[in-house]
N, C-alpha and C positions, 0 to 999 in steps of 0.2 A: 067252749071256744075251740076254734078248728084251725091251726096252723097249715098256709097249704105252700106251696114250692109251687111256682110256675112259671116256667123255666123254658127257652129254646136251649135246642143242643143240635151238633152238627149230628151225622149218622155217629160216627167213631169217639164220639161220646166226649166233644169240646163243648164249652160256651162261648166262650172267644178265642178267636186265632191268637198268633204272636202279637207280640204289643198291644193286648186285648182287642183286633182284628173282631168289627160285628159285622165288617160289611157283605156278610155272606149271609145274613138273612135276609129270607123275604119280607118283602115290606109291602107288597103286591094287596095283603088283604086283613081282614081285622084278626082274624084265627081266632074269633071267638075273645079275643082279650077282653074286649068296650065291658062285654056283661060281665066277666070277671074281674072286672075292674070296680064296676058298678057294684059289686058286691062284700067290694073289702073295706074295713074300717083303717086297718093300720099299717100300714108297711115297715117290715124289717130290713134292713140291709147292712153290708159289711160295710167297712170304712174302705176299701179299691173301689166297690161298685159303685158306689156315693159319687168319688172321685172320678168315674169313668164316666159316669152320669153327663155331671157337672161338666166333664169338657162337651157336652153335645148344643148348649144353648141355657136355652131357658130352661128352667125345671121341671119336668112335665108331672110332676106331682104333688103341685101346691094347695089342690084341694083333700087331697089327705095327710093325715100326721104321720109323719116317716120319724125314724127310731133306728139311729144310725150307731152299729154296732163297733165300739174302737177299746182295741186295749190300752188306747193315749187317751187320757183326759184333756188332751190340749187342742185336739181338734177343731178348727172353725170353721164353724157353719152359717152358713150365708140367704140358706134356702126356706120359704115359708116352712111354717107345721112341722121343723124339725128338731129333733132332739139328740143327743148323743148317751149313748150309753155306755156305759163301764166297768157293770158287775159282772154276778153269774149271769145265766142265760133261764135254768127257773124260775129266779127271783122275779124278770122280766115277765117271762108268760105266767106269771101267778098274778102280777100287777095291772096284765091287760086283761086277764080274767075277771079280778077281781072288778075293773071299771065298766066290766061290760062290755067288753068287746066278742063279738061274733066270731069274725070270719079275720085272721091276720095274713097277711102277702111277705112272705119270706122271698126277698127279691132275689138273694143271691149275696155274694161270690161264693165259690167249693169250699174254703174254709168253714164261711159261717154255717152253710149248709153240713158239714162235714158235724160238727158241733152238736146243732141241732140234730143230727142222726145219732149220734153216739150218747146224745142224754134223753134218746126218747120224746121230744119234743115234736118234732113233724109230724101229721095226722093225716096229710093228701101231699100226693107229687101229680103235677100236670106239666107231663114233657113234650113239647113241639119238636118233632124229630123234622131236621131240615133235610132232605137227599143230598149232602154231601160231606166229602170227608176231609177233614182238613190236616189229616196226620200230623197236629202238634199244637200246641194253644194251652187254653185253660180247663183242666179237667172236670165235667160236671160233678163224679163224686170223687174227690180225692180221698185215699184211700183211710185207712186209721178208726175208724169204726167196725160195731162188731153188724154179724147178718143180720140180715134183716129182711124179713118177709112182709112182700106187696101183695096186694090181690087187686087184681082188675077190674075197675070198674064198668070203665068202657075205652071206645075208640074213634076217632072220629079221622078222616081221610077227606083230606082237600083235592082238588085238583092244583096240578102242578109236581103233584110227591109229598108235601108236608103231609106226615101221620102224626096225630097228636094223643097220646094215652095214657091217663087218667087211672092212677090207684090209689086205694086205700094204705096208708103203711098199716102195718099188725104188730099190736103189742107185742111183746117176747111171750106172755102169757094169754093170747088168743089165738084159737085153731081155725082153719077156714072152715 
């Protein structure tokens, strides 16, 4: 199973402005999401992004099972295929392993991301670097984890300035 992160982020390494502010991304083009979309079985997310989501309309992920990460068991949820969660975060990806699950979409927000980095869980990060800087918002890695080494897999450049790149994380025990 292959946990992947993919993620927009401003240049200066936001996800969202103040008041989780997204209106600074482009929306101009697919950037590649459809087939990565196309290719995920399960989505992860924290309980903000759920939340963030949800003020935007309708759901736009009701044809997949979303798996909404919350240290409150009392959270309601209202959206198809979704589930809340409340234990560890191995027990989780041992459970979507265990059913067979391929490819999972670790949606976001930095905490949960942060989690997932510090227990060794993330196997791919695909970051949409937008050209701009929005000196304050929401940190894509907040900090609290130990290094951790990427390798590149690739890169892909739009027109407009979006650079989108694409790596491997590396075990603590693999060398490039």
């Amino acid at each position: 199973m292959t946990v992947i992160l993919f993620i927009a982020a401003s240049l200066d390494g936001y996800i969202a402005g103040p008041d989780d502010d997204l209106s600074w991304m482009f929306t101009d083009a697919d950037y590649g999401f459809s087939s990565f979309f196309a290719d995920v079985e399960t989505l992860i997310m924290g309980r903000g992004t759920y939340e963030v989501i949800r003020t935007f309309g309708d759901w736009p992920y009701s044809e997949k099972r979303t798996i909404v990460v919350s240290r409150s068991s009392s959270l309601e949820l209202d959206t198809p295929q979704t589930e809340l969660y409340s234990a560890d975060l191995p027990s989780l990806v041992a459970r979507l392993d265990a059913e067979g699950c391929d490819r999972v979409w670790l949606v976001g927000g930095g905490e949960l991301v942060r989690s997932f980095l510090e227990q060794g869980l993330l196997d791919e990060i695909t970051v949409s670097m937008h050209p701009i800087l929005l000196g304050t918002g929401v940190p894509l890695f907040p900090g609290g984890f130990h290094r951790t080494m990427l390798l590149l897999k690739d890169t892909t450049v739009f027109e407009g300035g979006l650079v989108q790149l694409n790596y491997h994380v590396m075990p603590d025990d693999e060398e490039f």
